[in-house]
mmCIF file of the N, C-alpha and C atoms, coordinates in Angstrom:
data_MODEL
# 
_entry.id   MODEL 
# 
loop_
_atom_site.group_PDB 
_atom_site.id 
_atom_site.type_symbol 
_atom_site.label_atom_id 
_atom_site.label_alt_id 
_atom_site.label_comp_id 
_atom_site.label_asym_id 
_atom_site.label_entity_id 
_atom_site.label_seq_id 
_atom_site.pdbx_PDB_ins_code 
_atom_site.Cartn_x 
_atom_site.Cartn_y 
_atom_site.Cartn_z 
_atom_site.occupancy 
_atom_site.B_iso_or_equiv 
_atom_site.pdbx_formal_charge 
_atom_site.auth_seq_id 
_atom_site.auth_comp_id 
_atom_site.auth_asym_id 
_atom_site.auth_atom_id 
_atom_site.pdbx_PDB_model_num 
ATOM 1   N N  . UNK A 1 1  ? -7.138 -4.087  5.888  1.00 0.00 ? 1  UNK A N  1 
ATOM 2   C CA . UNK A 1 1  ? -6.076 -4.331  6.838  1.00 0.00 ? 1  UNK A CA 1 
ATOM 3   C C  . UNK A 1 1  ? -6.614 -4.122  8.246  1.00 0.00 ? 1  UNK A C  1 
ATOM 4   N N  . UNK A 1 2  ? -5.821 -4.741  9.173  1.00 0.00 ? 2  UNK A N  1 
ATOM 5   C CA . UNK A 1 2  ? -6.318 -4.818  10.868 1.00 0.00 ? 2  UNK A CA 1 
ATOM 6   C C  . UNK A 1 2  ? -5.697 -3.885  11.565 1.00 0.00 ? 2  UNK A C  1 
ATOM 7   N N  . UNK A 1 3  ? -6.347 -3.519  12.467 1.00 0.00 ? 3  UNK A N  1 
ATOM 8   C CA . UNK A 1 3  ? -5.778 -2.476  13.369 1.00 0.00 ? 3  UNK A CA 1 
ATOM 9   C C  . UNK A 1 3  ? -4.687 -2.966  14.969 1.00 0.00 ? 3  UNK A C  1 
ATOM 10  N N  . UNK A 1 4  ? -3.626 -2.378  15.377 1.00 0.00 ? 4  UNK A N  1 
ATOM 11  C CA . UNK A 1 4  ? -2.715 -3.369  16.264 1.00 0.00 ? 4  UNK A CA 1 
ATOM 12  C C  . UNK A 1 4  ? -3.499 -3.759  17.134 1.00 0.00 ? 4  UNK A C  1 
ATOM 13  N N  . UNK A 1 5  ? -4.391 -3.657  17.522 1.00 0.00 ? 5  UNK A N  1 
ATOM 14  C CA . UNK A 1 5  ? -5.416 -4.536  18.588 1.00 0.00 ? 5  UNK A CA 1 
ATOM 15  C C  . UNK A 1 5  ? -5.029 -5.525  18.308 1.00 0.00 ? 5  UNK A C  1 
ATOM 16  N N  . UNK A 1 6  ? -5.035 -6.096  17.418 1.00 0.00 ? 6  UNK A N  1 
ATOM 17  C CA . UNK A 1 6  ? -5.602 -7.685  16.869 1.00 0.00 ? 6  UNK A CA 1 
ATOM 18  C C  . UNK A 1 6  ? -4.124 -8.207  17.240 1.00 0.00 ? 6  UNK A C  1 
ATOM 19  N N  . UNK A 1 7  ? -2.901 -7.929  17.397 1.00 0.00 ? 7  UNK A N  1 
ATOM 20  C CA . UNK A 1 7  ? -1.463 -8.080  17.041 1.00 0.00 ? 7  UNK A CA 1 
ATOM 21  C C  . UNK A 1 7  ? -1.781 -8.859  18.604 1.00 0.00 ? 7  UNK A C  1 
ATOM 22  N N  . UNK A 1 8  ? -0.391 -9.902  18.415 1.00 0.00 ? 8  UNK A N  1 
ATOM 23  C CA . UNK A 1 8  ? -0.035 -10.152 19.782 1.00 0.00 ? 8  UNK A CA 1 
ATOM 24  C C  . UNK A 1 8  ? 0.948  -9.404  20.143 1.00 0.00 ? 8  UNK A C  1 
ATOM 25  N N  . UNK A 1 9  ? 0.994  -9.251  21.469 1.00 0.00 ? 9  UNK A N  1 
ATOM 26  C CA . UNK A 1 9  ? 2.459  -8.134  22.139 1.00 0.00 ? 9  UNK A CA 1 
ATOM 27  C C  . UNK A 1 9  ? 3.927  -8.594  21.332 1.00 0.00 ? 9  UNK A C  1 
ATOM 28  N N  . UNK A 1 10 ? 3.777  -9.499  21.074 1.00 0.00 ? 10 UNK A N  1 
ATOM 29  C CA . UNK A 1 10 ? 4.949  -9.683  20.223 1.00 0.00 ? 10 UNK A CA 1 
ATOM 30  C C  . UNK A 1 10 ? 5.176  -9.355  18.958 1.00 0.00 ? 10 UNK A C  1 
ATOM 31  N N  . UNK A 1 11 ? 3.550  -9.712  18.411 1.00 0.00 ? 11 UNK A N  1 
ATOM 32  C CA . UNK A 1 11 ? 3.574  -8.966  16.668 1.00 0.00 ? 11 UNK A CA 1 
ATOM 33  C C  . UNK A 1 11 ? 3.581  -7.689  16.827 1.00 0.00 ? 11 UNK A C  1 
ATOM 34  N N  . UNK A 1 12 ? 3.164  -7.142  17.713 1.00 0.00 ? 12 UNK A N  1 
ATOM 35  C CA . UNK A 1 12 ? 3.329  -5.529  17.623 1.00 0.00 ? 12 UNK A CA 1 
ATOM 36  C C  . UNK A 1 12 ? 4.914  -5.142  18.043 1.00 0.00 ? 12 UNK A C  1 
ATOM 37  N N  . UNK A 1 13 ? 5.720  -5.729  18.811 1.00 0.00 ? 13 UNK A N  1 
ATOM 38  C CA . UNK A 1 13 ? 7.050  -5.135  18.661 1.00 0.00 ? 13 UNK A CA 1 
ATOM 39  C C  . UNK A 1 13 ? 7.416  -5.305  17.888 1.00 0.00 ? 13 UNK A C  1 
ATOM 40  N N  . UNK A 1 14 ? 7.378  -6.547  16.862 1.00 0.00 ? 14 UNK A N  1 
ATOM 41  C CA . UNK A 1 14 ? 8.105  -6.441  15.453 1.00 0.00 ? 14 UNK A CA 1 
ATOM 42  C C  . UNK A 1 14 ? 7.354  -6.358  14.297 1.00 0.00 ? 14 UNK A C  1 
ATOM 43  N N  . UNK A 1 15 ? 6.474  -5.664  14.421 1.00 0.00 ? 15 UNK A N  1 
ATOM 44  C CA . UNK A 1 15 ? 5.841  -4.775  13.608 1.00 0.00 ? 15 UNK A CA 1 
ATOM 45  C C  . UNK A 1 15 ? 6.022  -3.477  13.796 1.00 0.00 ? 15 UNK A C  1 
ATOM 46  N N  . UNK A 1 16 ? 6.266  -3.127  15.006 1.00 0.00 ? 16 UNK A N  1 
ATOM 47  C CA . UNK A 1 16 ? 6.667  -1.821  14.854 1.00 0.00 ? 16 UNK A CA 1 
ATOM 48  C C  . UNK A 1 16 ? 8.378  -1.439  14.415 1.00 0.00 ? 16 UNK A C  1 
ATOM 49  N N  . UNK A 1 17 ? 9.356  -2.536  14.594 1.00 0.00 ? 17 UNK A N  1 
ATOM 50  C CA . UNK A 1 17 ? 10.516 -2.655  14.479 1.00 0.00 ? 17 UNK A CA 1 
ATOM 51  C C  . UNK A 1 17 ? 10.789 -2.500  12.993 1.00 0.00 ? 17 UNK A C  1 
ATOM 52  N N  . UNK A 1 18 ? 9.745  -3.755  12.019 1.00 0.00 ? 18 UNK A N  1 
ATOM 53  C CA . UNK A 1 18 ? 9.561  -3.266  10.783 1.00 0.00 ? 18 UNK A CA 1 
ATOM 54  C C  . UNK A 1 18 ? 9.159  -2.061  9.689  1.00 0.00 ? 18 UNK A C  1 
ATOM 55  N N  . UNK A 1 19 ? 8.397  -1.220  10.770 1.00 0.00 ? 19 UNK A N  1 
ATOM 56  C CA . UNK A 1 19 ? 7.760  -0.084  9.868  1.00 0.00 ? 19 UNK A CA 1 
ATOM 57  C C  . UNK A 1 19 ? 8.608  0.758   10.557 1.00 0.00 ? 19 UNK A C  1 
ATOM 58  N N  . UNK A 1 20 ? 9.344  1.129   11.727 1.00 0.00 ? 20 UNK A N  1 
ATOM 59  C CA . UNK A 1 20 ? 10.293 2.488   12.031 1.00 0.00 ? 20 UNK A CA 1 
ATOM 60  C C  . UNK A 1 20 ? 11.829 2.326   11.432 1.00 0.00 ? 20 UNK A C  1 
ATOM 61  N N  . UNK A 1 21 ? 12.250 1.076   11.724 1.00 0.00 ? 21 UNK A N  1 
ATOM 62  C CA . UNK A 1 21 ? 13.470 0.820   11.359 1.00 0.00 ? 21 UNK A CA 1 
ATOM 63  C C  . UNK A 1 21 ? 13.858 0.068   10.255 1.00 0.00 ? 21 UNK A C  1 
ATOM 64  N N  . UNK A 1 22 ? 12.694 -1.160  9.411  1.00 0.00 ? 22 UNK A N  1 
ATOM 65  C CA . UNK A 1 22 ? 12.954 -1.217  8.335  1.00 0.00 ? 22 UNK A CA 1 
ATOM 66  C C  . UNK A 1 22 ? 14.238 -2.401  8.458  1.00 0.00 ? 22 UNK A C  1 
ATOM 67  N N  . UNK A 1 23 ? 14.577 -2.970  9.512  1.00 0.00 ? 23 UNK A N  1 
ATOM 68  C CA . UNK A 1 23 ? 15.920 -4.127  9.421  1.00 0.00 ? 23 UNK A CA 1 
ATOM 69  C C  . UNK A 1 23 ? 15.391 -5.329  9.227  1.00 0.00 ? 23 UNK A C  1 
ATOM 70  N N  . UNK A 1 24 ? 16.520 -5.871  8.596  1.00 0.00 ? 24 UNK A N  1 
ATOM 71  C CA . UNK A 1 24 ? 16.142 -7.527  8.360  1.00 0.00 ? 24 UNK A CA 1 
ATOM 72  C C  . UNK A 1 24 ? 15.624 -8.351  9.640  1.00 0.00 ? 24 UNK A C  1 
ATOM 73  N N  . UNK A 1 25 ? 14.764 -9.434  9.086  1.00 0.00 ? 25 UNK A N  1 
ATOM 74  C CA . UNK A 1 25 ? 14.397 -10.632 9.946  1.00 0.00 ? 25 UNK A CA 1 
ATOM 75  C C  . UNK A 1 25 ? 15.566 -11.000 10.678 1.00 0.00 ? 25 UNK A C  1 
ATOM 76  N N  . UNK A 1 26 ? 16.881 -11.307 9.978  1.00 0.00 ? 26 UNK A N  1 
ATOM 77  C CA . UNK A 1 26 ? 17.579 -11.842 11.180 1.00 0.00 ? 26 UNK A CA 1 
ATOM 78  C C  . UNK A 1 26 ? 18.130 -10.825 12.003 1.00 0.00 ? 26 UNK A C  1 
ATOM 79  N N  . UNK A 1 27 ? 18.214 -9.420  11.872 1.00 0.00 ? 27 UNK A N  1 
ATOM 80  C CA . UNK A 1 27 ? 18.287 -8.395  12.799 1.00 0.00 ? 27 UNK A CA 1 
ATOM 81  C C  . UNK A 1 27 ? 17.775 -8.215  13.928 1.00 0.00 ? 27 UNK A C  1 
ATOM 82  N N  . UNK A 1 28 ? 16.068 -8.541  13.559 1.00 0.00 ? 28 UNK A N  1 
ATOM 83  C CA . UNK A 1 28 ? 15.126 -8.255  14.175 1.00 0.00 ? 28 UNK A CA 1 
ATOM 84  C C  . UNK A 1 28 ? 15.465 -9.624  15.418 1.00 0.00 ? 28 UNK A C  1 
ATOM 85  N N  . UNK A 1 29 ? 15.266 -10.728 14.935 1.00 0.00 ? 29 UNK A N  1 
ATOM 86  C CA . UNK A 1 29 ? 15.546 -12.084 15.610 1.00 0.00 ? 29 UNK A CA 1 
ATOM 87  C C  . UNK A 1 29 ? 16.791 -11.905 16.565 1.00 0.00 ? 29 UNK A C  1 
ATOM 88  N N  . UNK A 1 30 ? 17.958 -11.010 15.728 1.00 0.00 ? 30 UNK A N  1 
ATOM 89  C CA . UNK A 1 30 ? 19.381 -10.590 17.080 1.00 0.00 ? 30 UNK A CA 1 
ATOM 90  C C  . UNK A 1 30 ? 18.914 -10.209 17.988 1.00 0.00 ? 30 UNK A C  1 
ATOM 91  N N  . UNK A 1 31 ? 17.932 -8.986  17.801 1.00 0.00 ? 31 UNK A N  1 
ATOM 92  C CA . UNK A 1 31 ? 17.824 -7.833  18.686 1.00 0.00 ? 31 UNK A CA 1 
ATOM 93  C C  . UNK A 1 31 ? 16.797 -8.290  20.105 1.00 0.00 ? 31 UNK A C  1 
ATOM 94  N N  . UNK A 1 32 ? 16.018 -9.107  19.050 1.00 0.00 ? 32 UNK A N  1 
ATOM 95  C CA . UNK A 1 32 ? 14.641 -9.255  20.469 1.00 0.00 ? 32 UNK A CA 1 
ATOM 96  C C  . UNK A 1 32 ? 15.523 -10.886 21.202 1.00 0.00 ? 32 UNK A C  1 
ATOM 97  N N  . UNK A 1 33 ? 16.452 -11.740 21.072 1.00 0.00 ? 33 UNK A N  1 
ATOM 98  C CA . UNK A 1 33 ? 16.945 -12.745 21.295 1.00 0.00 ? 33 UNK A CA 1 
ATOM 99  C C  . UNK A 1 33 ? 16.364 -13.566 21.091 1.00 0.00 ? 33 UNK A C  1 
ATOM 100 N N  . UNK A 1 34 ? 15.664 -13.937 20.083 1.00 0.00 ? 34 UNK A N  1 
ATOM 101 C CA . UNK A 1 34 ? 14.167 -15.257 19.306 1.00 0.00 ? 34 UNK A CA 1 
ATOM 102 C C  . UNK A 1 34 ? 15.458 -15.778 18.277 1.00 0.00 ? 34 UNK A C  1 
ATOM 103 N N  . UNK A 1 35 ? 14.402 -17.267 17.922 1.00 0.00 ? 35 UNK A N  1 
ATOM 104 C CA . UNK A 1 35 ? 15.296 -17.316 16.770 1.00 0.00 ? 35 UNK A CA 1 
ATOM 105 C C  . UNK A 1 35 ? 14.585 -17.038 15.451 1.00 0.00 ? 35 UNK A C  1 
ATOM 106 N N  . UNK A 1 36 ? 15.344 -16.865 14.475 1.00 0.00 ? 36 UNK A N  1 
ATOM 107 C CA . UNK A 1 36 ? 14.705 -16.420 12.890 1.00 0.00 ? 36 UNK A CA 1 
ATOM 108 C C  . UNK A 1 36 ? 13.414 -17.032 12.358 1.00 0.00 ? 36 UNK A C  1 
ATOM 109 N N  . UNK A 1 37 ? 13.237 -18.233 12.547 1.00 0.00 ? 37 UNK A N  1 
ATOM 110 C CA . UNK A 1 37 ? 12.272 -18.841 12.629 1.00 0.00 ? 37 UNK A CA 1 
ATOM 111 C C  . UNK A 1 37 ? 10.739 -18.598 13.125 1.00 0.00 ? 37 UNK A C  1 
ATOM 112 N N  . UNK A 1 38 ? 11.133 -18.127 14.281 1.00 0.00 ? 38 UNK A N  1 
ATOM 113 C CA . UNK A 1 38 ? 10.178 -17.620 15.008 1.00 0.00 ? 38 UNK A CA 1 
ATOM 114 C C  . UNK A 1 38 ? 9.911  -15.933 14.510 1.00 0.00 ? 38 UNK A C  1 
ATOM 115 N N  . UNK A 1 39 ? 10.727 -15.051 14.391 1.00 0.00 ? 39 UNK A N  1 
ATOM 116 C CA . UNK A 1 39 ? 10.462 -13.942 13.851 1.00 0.00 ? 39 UNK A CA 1 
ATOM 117 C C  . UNK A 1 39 ? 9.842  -14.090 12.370 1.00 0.00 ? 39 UNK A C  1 
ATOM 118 N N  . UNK A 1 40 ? 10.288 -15.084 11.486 1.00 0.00 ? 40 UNK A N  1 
ATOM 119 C CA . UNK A 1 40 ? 9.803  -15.679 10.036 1.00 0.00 ? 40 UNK A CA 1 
ATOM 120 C C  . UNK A 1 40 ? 8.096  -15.680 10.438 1.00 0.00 ? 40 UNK A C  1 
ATOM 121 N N  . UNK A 1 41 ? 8.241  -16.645 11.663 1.00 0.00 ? 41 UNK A N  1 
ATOM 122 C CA . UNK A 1 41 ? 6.200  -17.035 11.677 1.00 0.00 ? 41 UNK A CA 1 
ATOM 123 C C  . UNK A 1 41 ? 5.478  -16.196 12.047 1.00 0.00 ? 41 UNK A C  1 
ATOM 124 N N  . UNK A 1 42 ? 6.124  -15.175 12.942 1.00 0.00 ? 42 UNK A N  1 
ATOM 125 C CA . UNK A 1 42 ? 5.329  -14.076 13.422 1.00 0.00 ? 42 UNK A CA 1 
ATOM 126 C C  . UNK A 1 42 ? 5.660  -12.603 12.052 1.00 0.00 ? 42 UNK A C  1 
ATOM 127 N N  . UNK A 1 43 ? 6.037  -13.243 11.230 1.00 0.00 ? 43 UNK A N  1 
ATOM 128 C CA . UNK A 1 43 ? 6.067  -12.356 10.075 1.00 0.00 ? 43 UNK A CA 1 
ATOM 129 C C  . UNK A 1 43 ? 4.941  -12.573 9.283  1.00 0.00 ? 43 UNK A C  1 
ATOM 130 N N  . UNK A 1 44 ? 4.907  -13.984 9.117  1.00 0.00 ? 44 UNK A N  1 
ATOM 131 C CA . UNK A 1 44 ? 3.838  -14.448 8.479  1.00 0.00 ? 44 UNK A CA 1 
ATOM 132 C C  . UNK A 1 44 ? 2.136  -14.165 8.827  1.00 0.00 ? 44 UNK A C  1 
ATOM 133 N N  . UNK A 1 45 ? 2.393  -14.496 10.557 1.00 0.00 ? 45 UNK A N  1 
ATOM 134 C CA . UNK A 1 45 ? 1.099  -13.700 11.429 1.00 0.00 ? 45 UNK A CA 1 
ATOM 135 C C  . UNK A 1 45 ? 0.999  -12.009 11.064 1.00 0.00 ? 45 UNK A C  1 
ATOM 136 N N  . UNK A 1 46 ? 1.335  -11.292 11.248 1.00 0.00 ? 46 UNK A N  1 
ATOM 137 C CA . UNK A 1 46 ? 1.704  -10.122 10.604 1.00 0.00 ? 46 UNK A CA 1 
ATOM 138 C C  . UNK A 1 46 ? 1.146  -9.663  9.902  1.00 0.00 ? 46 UNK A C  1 
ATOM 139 N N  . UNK A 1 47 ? 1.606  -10.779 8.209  1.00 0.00 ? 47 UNK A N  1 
ATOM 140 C CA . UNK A 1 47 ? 1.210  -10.123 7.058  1.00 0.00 ? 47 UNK A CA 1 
ATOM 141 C C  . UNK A 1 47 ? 0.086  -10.465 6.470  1.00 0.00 ? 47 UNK A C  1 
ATOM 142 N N  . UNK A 1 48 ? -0.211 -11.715 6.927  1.00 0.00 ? 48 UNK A N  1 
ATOM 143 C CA . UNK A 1 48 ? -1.520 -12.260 6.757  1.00 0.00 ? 48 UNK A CA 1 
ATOM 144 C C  . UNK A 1 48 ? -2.758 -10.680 7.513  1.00 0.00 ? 48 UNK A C  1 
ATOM 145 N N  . UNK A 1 49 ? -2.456 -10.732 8.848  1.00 0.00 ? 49 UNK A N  1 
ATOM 146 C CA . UNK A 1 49 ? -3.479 -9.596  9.467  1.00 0.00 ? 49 UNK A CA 1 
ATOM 147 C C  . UNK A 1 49 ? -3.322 -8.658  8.857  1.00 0.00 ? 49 UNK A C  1 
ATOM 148 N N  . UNK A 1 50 ? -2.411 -8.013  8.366  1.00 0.00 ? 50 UNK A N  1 
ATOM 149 C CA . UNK A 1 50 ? -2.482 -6.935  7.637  1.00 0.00 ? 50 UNK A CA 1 
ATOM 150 C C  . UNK A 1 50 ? -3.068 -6.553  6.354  1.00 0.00 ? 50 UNK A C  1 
ATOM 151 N N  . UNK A 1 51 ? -3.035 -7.993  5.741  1.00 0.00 ? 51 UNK A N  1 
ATOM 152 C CA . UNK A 1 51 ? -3.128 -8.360  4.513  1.00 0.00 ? 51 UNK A CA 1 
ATOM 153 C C  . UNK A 1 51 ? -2.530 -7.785  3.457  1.00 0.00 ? 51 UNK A C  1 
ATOM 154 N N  . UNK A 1 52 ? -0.917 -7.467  4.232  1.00 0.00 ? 52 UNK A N  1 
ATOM 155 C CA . UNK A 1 52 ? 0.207  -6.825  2.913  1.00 0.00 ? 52 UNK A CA 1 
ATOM 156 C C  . UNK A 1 52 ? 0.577  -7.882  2.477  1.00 0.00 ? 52 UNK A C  1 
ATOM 157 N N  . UNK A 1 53 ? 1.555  -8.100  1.405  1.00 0.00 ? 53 UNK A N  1 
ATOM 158 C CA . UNK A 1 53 ? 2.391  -9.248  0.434  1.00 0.00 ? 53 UNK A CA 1 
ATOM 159 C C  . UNK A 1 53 ? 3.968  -8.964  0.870  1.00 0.00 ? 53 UNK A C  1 
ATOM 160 N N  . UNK A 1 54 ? 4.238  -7.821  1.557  1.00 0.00 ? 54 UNK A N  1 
ATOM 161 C CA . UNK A 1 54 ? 5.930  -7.563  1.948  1.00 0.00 ? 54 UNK A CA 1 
ATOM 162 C C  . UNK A 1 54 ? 5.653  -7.076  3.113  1.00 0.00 ? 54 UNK A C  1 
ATOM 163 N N  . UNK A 1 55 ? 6.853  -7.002  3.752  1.00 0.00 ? 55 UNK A N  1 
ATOM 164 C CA . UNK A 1 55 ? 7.229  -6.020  4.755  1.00 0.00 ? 55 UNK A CA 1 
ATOM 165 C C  . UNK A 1 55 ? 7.159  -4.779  3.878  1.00 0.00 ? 55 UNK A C  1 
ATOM 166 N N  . UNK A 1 56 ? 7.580  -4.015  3.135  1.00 0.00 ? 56 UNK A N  1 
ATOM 167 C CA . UNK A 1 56 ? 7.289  -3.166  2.439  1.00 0.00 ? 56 UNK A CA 1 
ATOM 168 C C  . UNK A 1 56 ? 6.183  -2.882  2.543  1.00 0.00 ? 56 UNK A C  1 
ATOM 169 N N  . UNK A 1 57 ? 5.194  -3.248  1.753  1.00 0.00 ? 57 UNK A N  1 
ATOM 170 C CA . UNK A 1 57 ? 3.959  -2.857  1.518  1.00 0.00 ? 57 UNK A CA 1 
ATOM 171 C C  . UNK A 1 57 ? 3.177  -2.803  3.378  1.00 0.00 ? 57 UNK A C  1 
ATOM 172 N N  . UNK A 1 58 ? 3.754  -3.445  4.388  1.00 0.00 ? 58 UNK A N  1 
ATOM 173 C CA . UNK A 1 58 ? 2.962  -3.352  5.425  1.00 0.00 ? 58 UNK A CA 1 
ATOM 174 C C  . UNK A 1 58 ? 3.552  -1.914  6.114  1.00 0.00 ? 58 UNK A C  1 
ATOM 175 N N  . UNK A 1 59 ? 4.791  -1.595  5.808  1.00 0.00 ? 59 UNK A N  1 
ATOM 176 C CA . UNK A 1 59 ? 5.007  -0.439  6.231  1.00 0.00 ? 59 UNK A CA 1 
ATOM 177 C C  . UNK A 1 59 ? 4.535  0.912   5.548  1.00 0.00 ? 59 UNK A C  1 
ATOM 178 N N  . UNK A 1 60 ? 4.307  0.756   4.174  1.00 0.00 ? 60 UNK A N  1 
ATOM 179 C CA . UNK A 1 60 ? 3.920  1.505   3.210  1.00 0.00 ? 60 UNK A CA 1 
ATOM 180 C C  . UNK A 1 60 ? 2.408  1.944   4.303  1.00 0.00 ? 60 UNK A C  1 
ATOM 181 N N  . UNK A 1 61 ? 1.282  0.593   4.537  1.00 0.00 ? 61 UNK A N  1 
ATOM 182 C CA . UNK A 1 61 ? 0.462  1.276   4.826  1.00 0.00 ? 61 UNK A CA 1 
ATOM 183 C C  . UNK A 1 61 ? 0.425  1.824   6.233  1.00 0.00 ? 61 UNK A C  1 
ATOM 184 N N  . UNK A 1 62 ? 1.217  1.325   7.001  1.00 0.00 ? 62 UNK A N  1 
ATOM 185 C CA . UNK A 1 62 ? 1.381  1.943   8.277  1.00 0.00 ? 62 UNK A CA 1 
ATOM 186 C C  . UNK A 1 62 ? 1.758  3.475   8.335  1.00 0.00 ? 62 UNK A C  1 
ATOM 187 N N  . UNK A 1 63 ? 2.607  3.915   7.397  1.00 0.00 ? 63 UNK A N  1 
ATOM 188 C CA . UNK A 1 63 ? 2.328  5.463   7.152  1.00 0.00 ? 63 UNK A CA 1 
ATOM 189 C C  . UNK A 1 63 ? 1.219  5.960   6.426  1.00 0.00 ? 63 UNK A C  1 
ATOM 190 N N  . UNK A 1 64 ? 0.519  5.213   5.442  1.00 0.00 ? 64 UNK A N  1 
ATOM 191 C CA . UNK A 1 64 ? -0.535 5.884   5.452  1.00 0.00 ? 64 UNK A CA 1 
ATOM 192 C C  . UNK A 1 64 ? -1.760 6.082   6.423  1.00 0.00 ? 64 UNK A C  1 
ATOM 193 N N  . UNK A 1 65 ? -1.611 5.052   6.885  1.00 0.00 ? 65 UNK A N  1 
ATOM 194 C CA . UNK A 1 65 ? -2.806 4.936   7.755  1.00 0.00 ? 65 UNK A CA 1 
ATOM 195 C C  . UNK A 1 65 ? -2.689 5.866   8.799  1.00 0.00 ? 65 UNK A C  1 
ATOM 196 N N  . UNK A 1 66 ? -1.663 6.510   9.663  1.00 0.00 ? 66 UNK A N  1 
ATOM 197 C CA . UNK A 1 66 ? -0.743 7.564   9.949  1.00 0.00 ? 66 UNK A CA 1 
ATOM 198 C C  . UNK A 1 66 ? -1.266 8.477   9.754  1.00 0.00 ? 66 UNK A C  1 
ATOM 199 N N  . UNK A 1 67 ? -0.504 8.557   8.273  1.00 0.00 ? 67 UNK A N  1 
ATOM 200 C CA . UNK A 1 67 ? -1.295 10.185  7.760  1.00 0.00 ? 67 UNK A CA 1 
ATOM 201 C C  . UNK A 1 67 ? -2.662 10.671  8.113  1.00 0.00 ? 67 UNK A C  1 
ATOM 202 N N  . UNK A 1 68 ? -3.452 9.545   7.528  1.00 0.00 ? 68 UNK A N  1 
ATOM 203 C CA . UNK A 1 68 ? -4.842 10.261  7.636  1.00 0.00 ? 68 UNK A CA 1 
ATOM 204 C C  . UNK A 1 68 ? -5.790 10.026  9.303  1.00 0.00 ? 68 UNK A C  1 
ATOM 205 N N  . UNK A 1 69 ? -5.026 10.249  10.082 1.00 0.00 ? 69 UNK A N  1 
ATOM 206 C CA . UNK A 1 69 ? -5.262 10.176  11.312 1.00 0.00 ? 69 UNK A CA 1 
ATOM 207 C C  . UNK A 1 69 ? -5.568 11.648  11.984 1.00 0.00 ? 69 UNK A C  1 
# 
């Protein structure tokens, strides 16, 4: 998995939106004023860099990676 360097300023706000708060795509899409679509592709950018299979699993390792810090 990649470290947020690699993120664009945008994948990193909703990457971080995903691993603290855990709300849906179209939440996420309310909150930042994008549309779903666009939060969908930059999900996809995301999980690909991360190389998780869920939002789950990308938050899973974001606390681990955490931990052993």
């Amino acid at each position: 998995m990649t470290s947020l360097a690699h993120f664009t300023r945008r994948e990193e706000e909703i990457y971080r939106i995903v691993v603290e708060e855990g709300i849906s795509r179209k939440d996420i899409a309310d909150r930042l004023g994008i549309g779903l679509y666009t939060v969908i592709n930059h999900m996809r950018a995301l999980l690909n860099k991360t190389g998780a299979d869920s939002q789950l699993q990308m938050a899973v390792w974001h606390y681990t990676k955490a931990r052993t810090k």
